[in-house]
C-alpha positions as CSV (number, residue, x, y, z in Angstrom):
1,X,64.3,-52.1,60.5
2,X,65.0,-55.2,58.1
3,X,65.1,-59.1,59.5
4,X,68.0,-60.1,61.5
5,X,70.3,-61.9,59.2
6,X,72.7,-63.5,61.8
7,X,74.7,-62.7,65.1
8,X,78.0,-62.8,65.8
9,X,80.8,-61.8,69.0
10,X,83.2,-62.2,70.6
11,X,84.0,-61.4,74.2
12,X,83.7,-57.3,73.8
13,X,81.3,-56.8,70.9
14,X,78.4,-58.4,69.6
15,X,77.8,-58.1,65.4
16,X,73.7,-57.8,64.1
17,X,74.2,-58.3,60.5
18,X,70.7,-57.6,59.3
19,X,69.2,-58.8,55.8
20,X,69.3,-55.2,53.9
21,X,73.5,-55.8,54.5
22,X,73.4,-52.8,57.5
23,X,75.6,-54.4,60.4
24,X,74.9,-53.1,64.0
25,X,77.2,-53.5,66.7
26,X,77.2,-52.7,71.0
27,X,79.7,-53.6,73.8
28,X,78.8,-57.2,75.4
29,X,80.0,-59.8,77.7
30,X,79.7,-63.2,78.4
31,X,77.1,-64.8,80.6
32,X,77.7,-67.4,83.0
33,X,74.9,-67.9,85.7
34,X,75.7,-71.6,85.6
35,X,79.5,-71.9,85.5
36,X,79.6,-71.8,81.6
37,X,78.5,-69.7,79.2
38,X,74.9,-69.7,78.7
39,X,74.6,-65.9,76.6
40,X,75.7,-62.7,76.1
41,X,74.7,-59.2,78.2
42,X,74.5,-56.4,75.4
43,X,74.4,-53.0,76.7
44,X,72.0,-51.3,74.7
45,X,73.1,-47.9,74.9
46,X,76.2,-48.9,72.9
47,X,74.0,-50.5,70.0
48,X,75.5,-48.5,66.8
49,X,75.4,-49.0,63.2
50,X,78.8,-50.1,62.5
51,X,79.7,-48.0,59.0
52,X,78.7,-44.6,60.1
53,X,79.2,-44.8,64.0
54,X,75.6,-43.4,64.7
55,X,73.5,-45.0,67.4
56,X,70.3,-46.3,67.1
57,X,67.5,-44.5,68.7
58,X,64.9,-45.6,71.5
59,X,62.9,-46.7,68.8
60,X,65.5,-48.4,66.6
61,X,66.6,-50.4,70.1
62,X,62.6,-51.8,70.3
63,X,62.3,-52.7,66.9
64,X,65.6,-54.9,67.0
65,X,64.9,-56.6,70.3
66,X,61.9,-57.0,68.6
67,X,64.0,-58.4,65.6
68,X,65.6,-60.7,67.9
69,X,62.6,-62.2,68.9
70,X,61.8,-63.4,65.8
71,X,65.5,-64.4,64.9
72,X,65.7,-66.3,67.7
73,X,62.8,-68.7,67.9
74,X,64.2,-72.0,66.3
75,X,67.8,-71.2,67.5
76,X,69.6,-71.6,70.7
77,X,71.3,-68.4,70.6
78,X,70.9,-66.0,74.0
79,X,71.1,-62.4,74.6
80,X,69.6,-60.5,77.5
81,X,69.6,-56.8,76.7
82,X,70.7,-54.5,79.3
């Protein structure tokens, strides 16, 4: 799986645009353990790629988390994968 390019949502769905163009998409929610929001659940069994409708696998799923890991390490940007 390419680099994370960015991330982007709104209150139902949560948009992976990854470097290689591919966009990936999965339902989501706001997260507000401390009366504002502080992230975003994403329900990983609704992570699909976006053009063709066909979800990622088990493996796909570890190497994006993965992914995000990396993404996220100078930003501020939260998601807890459920």
């Amino acid at each position: 799986m390419d680099e994370i390019k960015s991330i982007k949502g709104n209150y139902g769905r949560t948009f992976i645009e990854l470097n290689n163009g591919q966009m990936i998409v999965a339902n989501s929610e706001f997260r507000a353990k401390s009366g504002k929001v502080d992230g975003v659940f994403v329900y990983t069994k609704s992570l699909k790629y976006k053009e063709t409708d066909i979800s990622l696998t088990a493996e796909e799923i570890e190497e994006l988390i993965k992914q995000y890991g990396i993404y996220n390490e100078d930003k501020k940007d939260f998601i807890e994968w459920i």
